[in-house]
N, C-alpha and C positions, 0 to 999 in steps of 0.2 A: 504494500500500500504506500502513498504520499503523504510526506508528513512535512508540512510545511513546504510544501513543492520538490523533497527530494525523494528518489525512489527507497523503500526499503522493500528487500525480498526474502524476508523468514518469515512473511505472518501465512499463514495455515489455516483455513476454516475453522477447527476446531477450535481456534483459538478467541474465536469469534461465542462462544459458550461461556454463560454467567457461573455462578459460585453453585447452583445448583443443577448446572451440568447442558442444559437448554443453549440451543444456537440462537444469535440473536442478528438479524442482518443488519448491517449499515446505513445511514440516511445518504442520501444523493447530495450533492455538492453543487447544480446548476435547475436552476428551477424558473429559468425564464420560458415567454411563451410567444408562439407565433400567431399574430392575429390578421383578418384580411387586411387591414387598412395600417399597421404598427401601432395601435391605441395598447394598453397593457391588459391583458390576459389575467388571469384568476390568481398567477403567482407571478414574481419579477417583476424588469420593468418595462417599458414600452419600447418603440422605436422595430420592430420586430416585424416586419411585415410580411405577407406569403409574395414571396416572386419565384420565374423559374430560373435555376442555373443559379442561384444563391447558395441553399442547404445543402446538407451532405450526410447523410448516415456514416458513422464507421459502426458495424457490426462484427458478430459471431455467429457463425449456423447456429454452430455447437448450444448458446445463450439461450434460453427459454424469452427470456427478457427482452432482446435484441427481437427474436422471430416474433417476436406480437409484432414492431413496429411496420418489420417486413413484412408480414399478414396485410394490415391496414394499405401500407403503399402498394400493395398487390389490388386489391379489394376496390380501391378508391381511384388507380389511375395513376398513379402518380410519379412514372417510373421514369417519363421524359422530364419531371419537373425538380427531384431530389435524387441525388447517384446516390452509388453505396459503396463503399469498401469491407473487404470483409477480412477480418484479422485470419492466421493460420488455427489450424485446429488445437494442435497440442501446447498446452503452457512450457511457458520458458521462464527466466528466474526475473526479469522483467513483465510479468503476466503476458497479458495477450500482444503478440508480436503480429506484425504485418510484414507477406510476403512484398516479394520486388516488385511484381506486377498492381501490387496496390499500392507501394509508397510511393510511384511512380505517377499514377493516377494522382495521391493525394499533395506531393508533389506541385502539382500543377494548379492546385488551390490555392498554394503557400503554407504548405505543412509539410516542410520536410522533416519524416520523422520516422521512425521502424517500431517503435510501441507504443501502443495506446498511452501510457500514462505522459507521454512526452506531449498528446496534445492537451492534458489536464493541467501539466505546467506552464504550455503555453498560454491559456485561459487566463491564467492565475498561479503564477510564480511562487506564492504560497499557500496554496491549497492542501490542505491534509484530506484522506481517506481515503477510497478505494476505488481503483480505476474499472471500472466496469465500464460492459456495453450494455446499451446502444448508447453513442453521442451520437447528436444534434446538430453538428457543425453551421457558424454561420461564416462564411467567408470574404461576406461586407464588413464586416464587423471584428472579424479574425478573434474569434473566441466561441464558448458553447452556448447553443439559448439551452441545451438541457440534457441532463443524463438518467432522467426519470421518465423511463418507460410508459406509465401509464399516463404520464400529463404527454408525452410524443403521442401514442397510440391517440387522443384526444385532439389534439393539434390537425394530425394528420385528417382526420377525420371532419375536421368545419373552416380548418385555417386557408384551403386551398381550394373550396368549392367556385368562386371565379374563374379558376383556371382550368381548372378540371372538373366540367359539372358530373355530378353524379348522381343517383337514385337512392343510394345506398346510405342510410344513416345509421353509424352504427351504437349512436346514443339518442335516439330518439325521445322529443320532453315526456312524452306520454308513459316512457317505461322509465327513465330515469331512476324511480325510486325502486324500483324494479332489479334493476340493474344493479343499485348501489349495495342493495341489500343483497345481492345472491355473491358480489364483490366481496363482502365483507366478511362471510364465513370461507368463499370458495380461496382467497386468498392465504390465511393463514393457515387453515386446515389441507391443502392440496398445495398449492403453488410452493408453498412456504413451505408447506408441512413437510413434502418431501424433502428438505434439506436441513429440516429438522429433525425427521427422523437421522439420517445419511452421516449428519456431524453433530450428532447426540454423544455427549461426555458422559454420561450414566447410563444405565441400564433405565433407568425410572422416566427419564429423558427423555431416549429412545421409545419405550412403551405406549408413552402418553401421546408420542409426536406419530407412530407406528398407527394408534386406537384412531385419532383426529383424521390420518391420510384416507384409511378404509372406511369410515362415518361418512367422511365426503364421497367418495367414491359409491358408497351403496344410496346414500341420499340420490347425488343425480341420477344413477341408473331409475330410481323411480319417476323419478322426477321427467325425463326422457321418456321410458315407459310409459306415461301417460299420456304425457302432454306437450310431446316430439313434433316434429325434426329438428328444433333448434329449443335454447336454455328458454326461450322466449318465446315457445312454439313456433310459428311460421315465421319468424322474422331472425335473420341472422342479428346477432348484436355485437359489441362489444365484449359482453360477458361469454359468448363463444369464443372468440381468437384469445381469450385469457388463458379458457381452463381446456382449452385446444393442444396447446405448447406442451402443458404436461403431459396429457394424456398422448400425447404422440412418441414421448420420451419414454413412457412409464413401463413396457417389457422390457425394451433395451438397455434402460441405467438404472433406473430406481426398482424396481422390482430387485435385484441382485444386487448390484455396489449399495444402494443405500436400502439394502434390508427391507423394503415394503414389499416383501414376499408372501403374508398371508394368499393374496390372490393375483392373479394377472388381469389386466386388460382383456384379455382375450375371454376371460371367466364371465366379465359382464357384457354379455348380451346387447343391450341396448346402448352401452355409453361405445361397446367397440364399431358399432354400425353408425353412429355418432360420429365418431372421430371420423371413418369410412366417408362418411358423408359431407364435412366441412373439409378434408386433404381433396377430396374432386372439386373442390370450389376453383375456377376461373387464377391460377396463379399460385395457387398454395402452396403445391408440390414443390416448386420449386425454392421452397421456406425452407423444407425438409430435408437435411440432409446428415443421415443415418450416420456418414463412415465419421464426417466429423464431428459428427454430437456422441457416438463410442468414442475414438481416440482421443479427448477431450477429456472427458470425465474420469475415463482410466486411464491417463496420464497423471490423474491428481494425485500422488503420490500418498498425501494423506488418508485417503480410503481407501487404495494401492499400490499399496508397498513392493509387488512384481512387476507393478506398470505394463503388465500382461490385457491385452484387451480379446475379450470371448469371441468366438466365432459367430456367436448368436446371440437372440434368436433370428430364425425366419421372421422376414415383415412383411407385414402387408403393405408396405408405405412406397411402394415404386424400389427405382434403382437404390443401393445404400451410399451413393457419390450424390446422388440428386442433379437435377438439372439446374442451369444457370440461372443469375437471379436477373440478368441483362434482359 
């Protein structure tokens, strides 16, 4: 992580676990926002405007976090209007590293740089915490409007409707509360939860974050059961490309590396015909990409130590390389 703008490389997930043994994630560092006109957005400050050939994703297949953002730019059109870089798959002692061919690309922004945290110091020379993706990139501005996922994923979705019209809303005012509410459990118990089970310091930890992953998981399978094809019956939403990311991941990493082995994916019925269902949407596949979301995760050394990645399982999810995100 960055601690006052300089790199340090020993912090460890699990070190990321309080005194009673629970993972705890980190708060985001850039919480500005893009609006049509640059008036100020819900957080930050203003000056922020939607144009094309301004913004920039740097991503990770591999990121649950990152692929909402590239869900949304898929979904919404927006692929001539924001590029994307995508970091390599396996961590390096600098976190996520950027091949040639994209520091080339970004480069050409005015980021000359080979790991993500290097554009977090260029943002802000003393910035502490954790370099993650997805950034934001504004390159009028030469710094980040955001590294929080879920205010991008929001952004993307109303900031660029002049430019890009679209049909697709995928926060609509009428389900809003809707939304916010199924957010709120499906986050910490699934999204979260898995990584709370995965770098759980206890056995007790583990358990509880293990009981919260599976709760969720049988809740939507009803929930879908019912009153399918999307979280929100006929309307895809927001709260789909959320608990999508997981569940795409979920036999491949977290069922095994992170111990949510009670059941698979494939056990429930309705939420795997689900997932089936949103990866054929118009652009998704191409989010998807298996070989580097395995070599990723079982590269973490911390949750394995042979840095050995399994052959399996079989997926249903297309090729395990994925198609390009261009």
């Amino acid at each position: 992580m960055l601690v006052d703008g300089r790199w340090e490389g020993d912090w460890h997930p699990t070190e990321g676990a309080n005194e009673s043994g629970r993972f705890e994630r980190w708060t985001t560092a850039f919480r500005n926002w893009i609006t049509p006109d640059g008036r100020p957005g819900p957080t930050g400050d203003g000056s922020f405007a939607a144009e094309g050939d301004r913004y920039h994703l740097v991503v990770a297949s591999a990121c649950p976090w990152a692929s909402r953002t590239l869900m949304v730019r898929a979904l919404k059109g927006l692929a001539s209007l924001i590029g994307v870089s995508v970091a390599q798959a396996e961590w390096s002692r600098q976190g996520w590293r950027l091949a040639d061919g994209e520091r080339s690309g970004l480069a050409a922004l005015g980021l000359d740089v080979e790991y993500v945290h290097q554009i977090y110091s260029r943002a802000d020379d003393h910035v502490s915490g954790r370099a993650s993706v997805p950034v934001l990139w504004d390159r009028r501005r030469a710094t980040i409007v955001s590294n929080e996922s879920a205010d991008i994923l929001r952004m993307l979705n109303t900031a660029f409707a002049d430019l890009a019209p679209s049909e697709l809303d995928l926060y609509p005012d009428d389900l809003r509360d809707e939304i916010d509410a199924l957010n709120a459990w499906t986050y910490p118990c699934l999204n979260n939860g898995v990584y709370r089970a995965g770098f759980a310091a206890t056995q007790a930890a583990y358990a509880e974050a293990c009981a919260d992953v599976f709760a969720a998981l049988d809740r939507l399978e009803a929930r879908l059961a019912e009153d399918g094809p999307f979280l929100m019956g006929g309307r895809l939403t927001e709260a789909d490309i959320r608990v999508f990311v997981t569940l795409v991941r979920f036999d491949a990493v977290y069922h095994g590396l992170f111990k949510c082995n009670l059941r698979r994916l494939a056990d429930y019925p309705a939420l795997f015909a689900y997932t089936e269902r949103v990866y054929a949407l118009p652009g998704i596949a191409a989010t998807v990409n298996l070989d580097h979301i395995k070599r990723n995760y079982y590269s973490n050394r911390a949750a394995n130590p042979s840095g050995i990645v399994p052959l399996g399982p079989k997926s249903a999810w297309g090729s395990p390389a994925g198609p390009s995100l261009q």
